[in-house]
C-alpha positions as CSV (number, residue, x, y, z in Angstrom):
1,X,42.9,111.9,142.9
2,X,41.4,108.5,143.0
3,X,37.7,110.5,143.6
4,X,38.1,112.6,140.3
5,X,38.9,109.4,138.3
6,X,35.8,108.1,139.4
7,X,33.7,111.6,138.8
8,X,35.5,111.0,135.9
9,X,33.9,107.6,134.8
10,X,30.4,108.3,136.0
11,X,30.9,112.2,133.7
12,X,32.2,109.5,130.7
13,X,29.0,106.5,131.4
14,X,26.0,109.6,131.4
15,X,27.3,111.2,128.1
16,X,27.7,108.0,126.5
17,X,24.0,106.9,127.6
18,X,23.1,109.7,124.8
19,X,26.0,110.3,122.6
20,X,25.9,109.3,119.2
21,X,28.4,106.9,118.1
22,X,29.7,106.4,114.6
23,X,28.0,103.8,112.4
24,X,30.4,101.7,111.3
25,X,29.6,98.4,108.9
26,X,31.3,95.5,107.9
27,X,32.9,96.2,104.0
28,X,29.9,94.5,102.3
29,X,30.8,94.7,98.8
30,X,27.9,97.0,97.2
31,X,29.3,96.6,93.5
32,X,30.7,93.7,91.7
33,X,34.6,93.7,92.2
34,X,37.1,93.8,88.6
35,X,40.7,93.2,90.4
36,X,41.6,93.1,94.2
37,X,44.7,93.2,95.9
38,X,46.1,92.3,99.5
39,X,48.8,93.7,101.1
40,X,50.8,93.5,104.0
41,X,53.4,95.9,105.7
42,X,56.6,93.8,107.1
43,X,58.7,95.0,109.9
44,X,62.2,94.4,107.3
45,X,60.6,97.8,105.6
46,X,59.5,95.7,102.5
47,X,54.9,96.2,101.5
48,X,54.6,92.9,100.4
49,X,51.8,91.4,97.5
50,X,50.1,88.4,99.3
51,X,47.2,87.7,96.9
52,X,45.5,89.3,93.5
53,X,42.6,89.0,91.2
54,X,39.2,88.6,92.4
55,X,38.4,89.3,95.6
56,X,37.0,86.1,97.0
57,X,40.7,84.9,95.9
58,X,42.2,87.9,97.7
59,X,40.1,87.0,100.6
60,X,41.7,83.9,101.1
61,X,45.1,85.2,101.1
62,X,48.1,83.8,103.9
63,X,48.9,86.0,106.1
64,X,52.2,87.1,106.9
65,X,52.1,87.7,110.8
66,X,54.8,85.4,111.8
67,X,57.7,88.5,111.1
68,X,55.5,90.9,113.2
69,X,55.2,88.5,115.9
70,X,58.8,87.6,116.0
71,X,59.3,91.0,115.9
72,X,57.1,92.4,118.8
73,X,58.0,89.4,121.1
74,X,61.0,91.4,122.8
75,X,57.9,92.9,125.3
76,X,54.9,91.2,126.4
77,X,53.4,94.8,128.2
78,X,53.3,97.0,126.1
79,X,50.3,97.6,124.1
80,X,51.0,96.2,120.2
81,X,49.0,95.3,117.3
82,X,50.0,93.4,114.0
83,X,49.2,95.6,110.9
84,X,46.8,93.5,109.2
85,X,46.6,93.2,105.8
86,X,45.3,96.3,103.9
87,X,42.5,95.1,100.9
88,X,41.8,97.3,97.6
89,X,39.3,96.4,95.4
90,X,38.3,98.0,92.4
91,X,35.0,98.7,90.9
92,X,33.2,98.5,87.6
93,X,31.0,102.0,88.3
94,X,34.2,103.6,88.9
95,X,35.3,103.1,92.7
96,X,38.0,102.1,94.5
97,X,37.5,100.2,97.9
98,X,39.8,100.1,100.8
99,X,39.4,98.3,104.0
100,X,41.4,95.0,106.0
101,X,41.3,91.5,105.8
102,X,40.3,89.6,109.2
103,X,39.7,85.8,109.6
104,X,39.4,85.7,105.7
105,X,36.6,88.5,105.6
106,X,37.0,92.0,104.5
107,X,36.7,93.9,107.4
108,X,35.0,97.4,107.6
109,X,35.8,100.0,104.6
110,X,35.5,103.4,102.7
111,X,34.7,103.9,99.3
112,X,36.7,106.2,97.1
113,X,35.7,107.4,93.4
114,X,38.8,106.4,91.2
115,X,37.8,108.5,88.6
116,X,38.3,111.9,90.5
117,X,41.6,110.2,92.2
118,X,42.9,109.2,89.1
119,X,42.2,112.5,87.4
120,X,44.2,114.1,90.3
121,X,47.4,111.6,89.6
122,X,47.2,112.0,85.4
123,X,45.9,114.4,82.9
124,X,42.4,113.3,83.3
125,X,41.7,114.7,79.8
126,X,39.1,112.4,78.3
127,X,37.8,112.6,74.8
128,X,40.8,111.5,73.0
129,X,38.7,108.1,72.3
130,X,38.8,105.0,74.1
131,X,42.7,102.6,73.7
132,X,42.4,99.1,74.7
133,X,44.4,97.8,77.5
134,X,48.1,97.1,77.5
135,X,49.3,93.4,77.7
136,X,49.7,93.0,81.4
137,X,46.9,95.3,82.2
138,X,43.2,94.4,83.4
139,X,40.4,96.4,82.8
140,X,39.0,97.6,86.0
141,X,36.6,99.8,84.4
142,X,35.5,101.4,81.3
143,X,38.2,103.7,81.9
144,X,40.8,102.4,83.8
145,X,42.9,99.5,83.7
146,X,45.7,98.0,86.4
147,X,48.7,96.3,85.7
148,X,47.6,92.8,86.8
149,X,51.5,91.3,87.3
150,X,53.4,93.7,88.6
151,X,50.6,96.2,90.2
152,X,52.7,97.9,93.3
153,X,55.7,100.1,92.5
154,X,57.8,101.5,94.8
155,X,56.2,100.3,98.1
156,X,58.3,100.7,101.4
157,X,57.7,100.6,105.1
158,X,59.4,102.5,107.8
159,X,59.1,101.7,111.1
160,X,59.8,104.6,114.1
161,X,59.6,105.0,117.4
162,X,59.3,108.3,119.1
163,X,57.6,110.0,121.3
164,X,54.6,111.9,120.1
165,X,52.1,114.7,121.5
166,X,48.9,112.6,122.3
167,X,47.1,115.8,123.7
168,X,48.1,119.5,123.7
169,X,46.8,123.5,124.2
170,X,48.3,126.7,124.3
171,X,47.3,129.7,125.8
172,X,48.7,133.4,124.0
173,X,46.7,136.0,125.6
174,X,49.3,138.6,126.3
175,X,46.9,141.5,125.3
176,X,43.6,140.4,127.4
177,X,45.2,137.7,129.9
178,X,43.6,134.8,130.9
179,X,45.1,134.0,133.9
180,X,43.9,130.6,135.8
181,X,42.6,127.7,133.5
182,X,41.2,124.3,134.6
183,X,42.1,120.8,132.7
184,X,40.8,117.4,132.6
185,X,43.0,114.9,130.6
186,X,42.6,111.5,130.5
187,X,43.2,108.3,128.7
188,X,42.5,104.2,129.2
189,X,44.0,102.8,126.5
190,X,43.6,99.0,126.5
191,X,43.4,95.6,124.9
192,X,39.4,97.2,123.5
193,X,41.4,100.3,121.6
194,X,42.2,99.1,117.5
195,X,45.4,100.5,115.7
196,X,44.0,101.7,112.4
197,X,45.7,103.1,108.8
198,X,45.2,106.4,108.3
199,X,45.4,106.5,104.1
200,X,45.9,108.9,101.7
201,X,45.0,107.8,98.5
202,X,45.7,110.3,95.9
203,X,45.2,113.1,98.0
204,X,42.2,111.8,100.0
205,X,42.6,110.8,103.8
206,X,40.5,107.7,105.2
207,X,40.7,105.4,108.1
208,X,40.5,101.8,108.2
209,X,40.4,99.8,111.4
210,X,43.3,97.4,111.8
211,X,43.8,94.7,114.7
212,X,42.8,95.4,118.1
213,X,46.0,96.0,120.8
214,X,47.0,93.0,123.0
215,X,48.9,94.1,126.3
216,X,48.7,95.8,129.4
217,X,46.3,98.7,130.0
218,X,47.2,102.4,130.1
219,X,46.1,105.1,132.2
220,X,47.3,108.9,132.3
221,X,45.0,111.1,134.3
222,X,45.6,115.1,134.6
223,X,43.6,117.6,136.4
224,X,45.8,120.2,137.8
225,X,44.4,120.4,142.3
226,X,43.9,123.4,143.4
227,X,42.0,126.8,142.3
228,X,43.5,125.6,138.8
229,X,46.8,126.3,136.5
230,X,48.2,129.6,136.9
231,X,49.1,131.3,133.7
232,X,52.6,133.1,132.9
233,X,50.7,136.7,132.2
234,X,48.1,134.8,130.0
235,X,50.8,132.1,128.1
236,X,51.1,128.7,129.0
237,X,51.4,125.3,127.0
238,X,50.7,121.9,128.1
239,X,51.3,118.5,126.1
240,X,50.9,114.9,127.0
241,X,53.3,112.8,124.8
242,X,53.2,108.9,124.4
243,X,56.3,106.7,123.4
244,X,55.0,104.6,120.1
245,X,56.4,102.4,117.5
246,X,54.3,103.1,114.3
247,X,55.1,102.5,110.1
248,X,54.4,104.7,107.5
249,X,54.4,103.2,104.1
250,X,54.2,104.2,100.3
251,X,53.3,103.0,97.4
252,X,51.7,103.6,93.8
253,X,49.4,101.4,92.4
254,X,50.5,101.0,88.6
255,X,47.2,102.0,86.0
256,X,46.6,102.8,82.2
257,X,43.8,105.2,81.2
258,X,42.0,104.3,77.9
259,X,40.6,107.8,77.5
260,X,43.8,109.4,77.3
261,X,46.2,106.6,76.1
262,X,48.5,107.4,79.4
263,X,50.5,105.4,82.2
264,X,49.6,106.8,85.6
265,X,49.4,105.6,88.8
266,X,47.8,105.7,92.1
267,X,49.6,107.1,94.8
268,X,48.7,105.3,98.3
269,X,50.4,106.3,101.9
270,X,49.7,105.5,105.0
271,X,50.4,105.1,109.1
272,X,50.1,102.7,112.1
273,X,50.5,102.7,115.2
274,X,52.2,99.4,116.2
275,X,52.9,99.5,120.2
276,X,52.3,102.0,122.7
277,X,54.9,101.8,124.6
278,X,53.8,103.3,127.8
279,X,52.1,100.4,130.2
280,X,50.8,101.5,134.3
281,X,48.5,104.4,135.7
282,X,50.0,107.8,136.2
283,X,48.4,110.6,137.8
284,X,50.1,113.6,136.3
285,X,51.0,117.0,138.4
286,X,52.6,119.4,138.0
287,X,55.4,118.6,139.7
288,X,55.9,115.9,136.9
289,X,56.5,118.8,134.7
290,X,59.2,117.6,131.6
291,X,60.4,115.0,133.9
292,X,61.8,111.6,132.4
293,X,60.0,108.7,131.8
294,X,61.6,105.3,130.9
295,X,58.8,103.8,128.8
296,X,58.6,99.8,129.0
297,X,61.2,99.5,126.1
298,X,63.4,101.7,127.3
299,X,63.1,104.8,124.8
300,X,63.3,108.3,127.8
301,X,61.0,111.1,127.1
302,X,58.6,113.3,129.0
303,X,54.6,112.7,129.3
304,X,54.1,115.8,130.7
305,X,55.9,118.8,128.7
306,X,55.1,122.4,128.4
307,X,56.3,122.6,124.9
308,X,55.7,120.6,121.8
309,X,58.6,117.8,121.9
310,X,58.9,117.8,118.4
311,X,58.8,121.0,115.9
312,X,56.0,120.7,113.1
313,X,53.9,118.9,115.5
314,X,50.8,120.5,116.8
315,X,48.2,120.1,113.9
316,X,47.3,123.2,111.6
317,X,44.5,124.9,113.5
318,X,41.6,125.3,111.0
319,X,38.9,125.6,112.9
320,X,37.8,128.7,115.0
321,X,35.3,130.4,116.7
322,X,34.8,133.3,119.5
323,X,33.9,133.0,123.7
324,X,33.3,136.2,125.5
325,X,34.0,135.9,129.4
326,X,31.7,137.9,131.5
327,X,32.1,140.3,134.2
328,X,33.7,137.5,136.4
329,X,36.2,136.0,133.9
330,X,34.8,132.9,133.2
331,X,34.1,130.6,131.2
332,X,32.7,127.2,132.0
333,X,34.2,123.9,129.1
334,X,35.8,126.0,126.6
335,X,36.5,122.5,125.6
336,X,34.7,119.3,126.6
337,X,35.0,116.7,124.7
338,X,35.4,112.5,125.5
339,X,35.2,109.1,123.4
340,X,34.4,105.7,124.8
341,X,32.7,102.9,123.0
342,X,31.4,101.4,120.0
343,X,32.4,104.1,116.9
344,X,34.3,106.8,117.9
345,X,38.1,107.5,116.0
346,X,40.9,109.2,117.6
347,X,44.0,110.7,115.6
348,X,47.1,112.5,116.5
349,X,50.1,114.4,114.6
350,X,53.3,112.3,114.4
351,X,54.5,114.9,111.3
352,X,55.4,115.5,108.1
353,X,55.6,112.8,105.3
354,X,58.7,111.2,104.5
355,X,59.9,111.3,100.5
356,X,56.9,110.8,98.3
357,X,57.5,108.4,95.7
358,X,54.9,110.3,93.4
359,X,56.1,114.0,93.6
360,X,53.4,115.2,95.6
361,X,53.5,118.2,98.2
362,X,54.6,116.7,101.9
363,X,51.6,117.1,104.4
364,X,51.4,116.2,107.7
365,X,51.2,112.5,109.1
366,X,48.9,111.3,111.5
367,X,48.0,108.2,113.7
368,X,44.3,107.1,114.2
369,X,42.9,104.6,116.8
370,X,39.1,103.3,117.4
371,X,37.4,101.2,119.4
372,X,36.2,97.6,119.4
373,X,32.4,97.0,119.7
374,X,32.9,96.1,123.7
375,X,35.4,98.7,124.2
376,X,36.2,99.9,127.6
377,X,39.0,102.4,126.8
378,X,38.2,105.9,126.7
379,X,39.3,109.9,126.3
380,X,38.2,112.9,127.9
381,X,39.3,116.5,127.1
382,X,38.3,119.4,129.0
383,X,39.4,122.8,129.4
384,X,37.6,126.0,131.4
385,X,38.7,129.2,131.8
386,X,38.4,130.0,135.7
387,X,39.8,133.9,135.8
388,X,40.4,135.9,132.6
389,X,40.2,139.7,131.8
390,X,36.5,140.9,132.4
391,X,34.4,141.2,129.1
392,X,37.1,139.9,127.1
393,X,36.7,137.8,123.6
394,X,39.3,135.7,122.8
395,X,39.6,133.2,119.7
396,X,39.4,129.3,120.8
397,X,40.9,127.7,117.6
398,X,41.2,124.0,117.1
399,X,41.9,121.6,114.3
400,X,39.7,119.5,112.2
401,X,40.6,116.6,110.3
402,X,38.6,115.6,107.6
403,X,39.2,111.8,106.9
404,X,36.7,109.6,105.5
405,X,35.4,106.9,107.7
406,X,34.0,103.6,106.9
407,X,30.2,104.1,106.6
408,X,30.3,107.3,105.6
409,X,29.6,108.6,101.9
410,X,31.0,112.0,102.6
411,X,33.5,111.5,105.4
412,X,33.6,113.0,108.6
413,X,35.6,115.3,111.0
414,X,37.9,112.8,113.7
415,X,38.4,114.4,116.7
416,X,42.4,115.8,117.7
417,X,42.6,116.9,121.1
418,X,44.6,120.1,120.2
419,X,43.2,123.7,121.3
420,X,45.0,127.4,121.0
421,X,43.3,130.5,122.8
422,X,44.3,133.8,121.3
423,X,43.4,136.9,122.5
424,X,40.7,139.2,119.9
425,X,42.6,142.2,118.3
426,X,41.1,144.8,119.4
């Protein structure tokens, strides 16, 4: 086993000699700032306020880390990282910036345009003329103005711990069966891997990157021996699961629209993953199959399961595309995918959103993690099809999760290492 972690690591160093990583930039603040706010997630379920106004005030804001600290003492293994605080600026030409504050500087952010959020919360139905802004309110732009007292409404944090599905596939080939796949999992997770929020602000999903984890490393190899994984007449599911502590938190961000003469508000949710609770190396086979694991804080569940632990959590597949096998059956990296280094995002389905303070449609939660600039953690994801029905197509489906990064004008797609294989109706 010890021989395929190493293949393994060499596989990992050659593809990220030539794989493009994710730029990723410190928030430099492009447009001049109109009202900024700080916030910080506590562990009694409360979003706290720690600074407003302008964002050089913002930026010197106290932070609140002794509750988390207190808090996450009860285990020095596991893997945990304080939320930092979360930093939203506003814009004069209409945008609204989110990122973290680090050591008194904003860290690395993503740039939203208020206008179309806003217009998404309210009416959006400009023309009525232009209202000054309430007592209490500050203009933020021509447009837009925020209630400068009392800005947050409803915020709340919940804090869970569960096991999730980390990885996951499933094979539904009853028609054309494929009968023997080969998999390569693995993970190092480790004090170079950063909890980030996962946002959605008004209906748009971004990422931020929080604090970096502090703890013990993690390492979960699986590569079924043999010829490969045997098939139950083409059907088979495989998971790995994780034990985490994570929040989720809402909020809406109080605003007035001159245009229209209406209250609205900005609706803002979002995730982190606090502690991975899983600490040690384990070299998964199938003999570990749904057994019990005692995580380091004592929460049982199974790493290894060949069904989804939770219902509602394997991601919505909306990606696809079509393999033919030849004469043979196979089919060499179906999937092949890995991350390591400097760039890349990771996220994962933990399920659907709790009540949302501002009416809006449930949709399904997610966790995202990233990697320092020196990271040594790292991901791989393979699957191959070693015997399948001659000649056979079948549908490899997967899912893609737009989320806007920081960097990026238009976003980008962060991997989930989730696949379903169908059969083609003939």
């Amino acid at each position: 086993m010890e021989r395929k972690w190493i293949a393994a690591v060499v596989i990992v160093f050659l593809i990220s000699s030539i794989a493009l990583a994710y730029e990723r930039h410190s928030g430099e603040m492009e447009n001049p700032s109109t009202f900024a706010l700080a916030l910080q997630p506590l562990p009694n379920g409360k979003l706290t306020v720690l600074e407003k106004g302008s964002l050089g005030k913002v930026l010197g804001a106290t932070v609140r880390n002794g509750e988390w600290v207190t808090y996450l003492k009860e285990d020095s293994h596991v893997l945990k990282s304080v939320p930092a605080p979360i930093v939203l600026y506003f814009t004069s030409d209409n945008r609204i910036v989110v990122g973290t504050l680090k050591d008194g500087k904003l860290g690395q952010t993503v740039e939203l345009n208020l206008t179309k959020l806003l217009e998404r919360a309210g009416s959006g139905n400009a023309g009525k003329g232009v209202s000054e802004c309430p007592k209490g309110y500050v203009q933020v732009s021509d447009r837009y103005c925020i209630d400068e007292n009392e800005p947050v409404v409803k915020g709340r944090v919940k804090l869970v711990q569960e096991w999730v599905p980390f990885m996951g596939m499933k094979i539904d080939t009853v028609r054309e069966p494929i009968n023997v796949v080969s998999l390569s999992w693995g993970i190092i997770l480790d004090s170079t891997a950063v909890a980030d929020y996962t946002l959605n602000v008004a209906g748009t999903p971004a990422a931020v990157p929080g604090n970096e984890y502090d703890g013990e490393k993690l390492r979960i190899a699986y590569s079924p021996e043999g010829i490969g994984l045997r098939t139950s007449n083409g059907s088979i599911e495989r998971y790995v699961n994780l034990p985490l502590r994570y929040l989720t938190f809402q909020m809406e961000v109080a605003c007035y629209d001159r245009y229209t003469g209406e209250y609205t508000h900005i609706p803002i949710s979002g995730t982190y993953p606090v502690e991975i609770q899983l600490t040690g190396e384990y070299n998964l086979t199938e003999g570990q199959l749904n057994k019990k694991i005692t995580s380091s804080t004592g929460m049982e569940g199974s790493i290894l399961t060949d069904h989804p632990i939770k219902k509602g959590l394997f991601p919505t597949m909306n990606s696809s595309r079509q393999i033919r096998v030849g004469q043979n059956g196979y089919y060499t990296n179906i999937v092949f995918d890995f991350q390591g280094g400097r760039g890349y995002f990771y996220t994962f389905p933990v399920g659907g959103s709790d009540d949302n303070p501002s009416g809006e449609a449930s949709a399904q939660r997610f966790l995202t993690i990233s990697y320092s600039p020196h990271a040594k953690s790292f991901l791989t994801y393979s699957i191959t099809i070693i015997r399948a029905t001659p000649n056979a197509t079948y549908i490899v489906a997967t899912p893609e999760i737009p989320i806007k990064l920081p960097g990026g004008e238009d976003g980008g797609e962060v991997a989930t290492y989730f696949t379903v294989i169908t059969a083609m109706r003939t």
